[in-house]
C-alpha positions as CSV (number, residue, x, y, z in Angstrom):
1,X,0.0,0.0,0.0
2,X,2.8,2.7,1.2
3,X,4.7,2.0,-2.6
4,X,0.9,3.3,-4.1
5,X,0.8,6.2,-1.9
6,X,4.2,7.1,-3.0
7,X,3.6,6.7,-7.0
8,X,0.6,8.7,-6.1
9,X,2.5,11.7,-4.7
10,X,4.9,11.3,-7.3
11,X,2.1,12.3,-9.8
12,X,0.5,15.3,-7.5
13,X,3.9,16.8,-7.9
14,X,6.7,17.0,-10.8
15,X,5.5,14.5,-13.7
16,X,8.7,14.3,-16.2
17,X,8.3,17.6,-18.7
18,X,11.7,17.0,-20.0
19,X,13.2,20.0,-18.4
20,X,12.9,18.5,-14.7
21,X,15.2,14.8,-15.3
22,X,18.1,15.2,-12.9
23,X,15.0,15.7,-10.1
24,X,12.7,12.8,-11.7
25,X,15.9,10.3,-12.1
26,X,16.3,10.9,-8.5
27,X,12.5,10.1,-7.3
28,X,12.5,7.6,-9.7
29,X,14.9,5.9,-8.7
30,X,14.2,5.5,-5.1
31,X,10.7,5.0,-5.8
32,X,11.8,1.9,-7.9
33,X,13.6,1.2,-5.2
34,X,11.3,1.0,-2.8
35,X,8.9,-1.3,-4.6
36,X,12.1,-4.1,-5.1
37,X,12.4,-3.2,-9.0
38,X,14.8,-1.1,-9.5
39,X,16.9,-3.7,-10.9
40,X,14.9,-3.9,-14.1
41,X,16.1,-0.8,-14.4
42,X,19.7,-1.7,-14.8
43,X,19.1,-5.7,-16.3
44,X,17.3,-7.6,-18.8
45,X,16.6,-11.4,-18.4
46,X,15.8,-13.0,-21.6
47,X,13.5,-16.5,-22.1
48,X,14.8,-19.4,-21.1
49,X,15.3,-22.2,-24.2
50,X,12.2,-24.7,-23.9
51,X,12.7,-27.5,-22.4
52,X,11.1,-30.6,-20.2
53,X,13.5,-30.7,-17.5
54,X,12.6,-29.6,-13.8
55,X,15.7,-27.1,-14.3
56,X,14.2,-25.5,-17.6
57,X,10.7,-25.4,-15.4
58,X,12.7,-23.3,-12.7
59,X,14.2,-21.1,-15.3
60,X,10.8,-20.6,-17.4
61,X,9.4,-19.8,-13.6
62,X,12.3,-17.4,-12.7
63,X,11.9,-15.7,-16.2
64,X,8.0,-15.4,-16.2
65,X,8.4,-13.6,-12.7
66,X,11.1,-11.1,-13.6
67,X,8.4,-10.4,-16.5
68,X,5.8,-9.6,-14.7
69,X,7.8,-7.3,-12.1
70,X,9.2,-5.6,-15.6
71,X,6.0,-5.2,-16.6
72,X,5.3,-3.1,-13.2
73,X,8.0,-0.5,-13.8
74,X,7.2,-0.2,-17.7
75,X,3.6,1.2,-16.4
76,X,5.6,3.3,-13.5
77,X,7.7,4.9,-15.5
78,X,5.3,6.2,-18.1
79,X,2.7,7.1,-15.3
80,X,5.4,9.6,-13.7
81,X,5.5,11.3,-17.3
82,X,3.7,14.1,-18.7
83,X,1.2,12.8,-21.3
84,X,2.7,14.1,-24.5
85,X,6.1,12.7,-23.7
86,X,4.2,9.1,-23.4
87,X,3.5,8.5,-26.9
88,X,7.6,8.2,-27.6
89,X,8.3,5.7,-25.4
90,X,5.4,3.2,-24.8
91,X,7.4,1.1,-27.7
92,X,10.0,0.0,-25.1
93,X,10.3,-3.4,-24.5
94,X,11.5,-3.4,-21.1
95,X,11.7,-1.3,-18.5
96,X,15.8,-0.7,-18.8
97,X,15.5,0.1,-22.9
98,X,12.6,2.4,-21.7
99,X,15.0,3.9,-18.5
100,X,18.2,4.3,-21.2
101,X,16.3,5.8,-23.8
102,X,14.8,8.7,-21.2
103,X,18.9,9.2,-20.3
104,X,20.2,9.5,-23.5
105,X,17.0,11.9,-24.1
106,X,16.8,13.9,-21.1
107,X,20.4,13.4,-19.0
108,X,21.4,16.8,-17.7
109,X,18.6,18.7,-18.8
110,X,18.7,21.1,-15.6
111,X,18.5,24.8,-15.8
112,X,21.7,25.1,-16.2
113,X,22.1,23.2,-19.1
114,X,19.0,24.9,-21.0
């Protein structure tokens, strides 16, 4: 519940304009933190081969998991974003393409820099 209430208060404030990054990396981060996925921020897990052993059921398991906590920050990240910056990233296919592209877009965007 207290990770909902933070995403929530996260969007009452600063939403990502493009101007505001350094700040937004920074809440961001700890918020992704907090709710244990801010490591799909940082790694990708591919599929696992098919197979029939019980070691290829683990790894299909393990895999199907990290996918769904992916998933999570995908929606997370865009949901902290103002609207009309959505559009260009919602083609991301994980969270960490998603988190590199927004860097190489936005890194060190503060006043200073504009």
């Amino acid at each position: 519940m207290a990770s909902k209430n933070i995403v929530a208060d996260l969007n009452k404030g600063q939403k990502l304009t493009g101007t505001n990054y350094d700040i937004w990396h920074k809440k961001i981060t700890f918020l992704l933190n907090e709710q244990e996925l801010y490591e799909h921020l940082t790694n990708i897990m591919t599929r696992p081969p098919e197979g029939n052993t019980a070691q290829s059921c683990r790894d299909l398991e393990v895999f199907e998991t990290w996918s769904k906590k992916d998933r999570c920050a995908r929606f997370t990240l865009p949901s902290c974003m103002r609207d009309e910056l959505i559009g260009a990233y919602e083609h991301c296919a994980t969270a960490k393409e998603m988190w590199d592209q927004l860097m190489f877009d936005f890194w060190g965007t503060s006043v200073t820099r504009l």
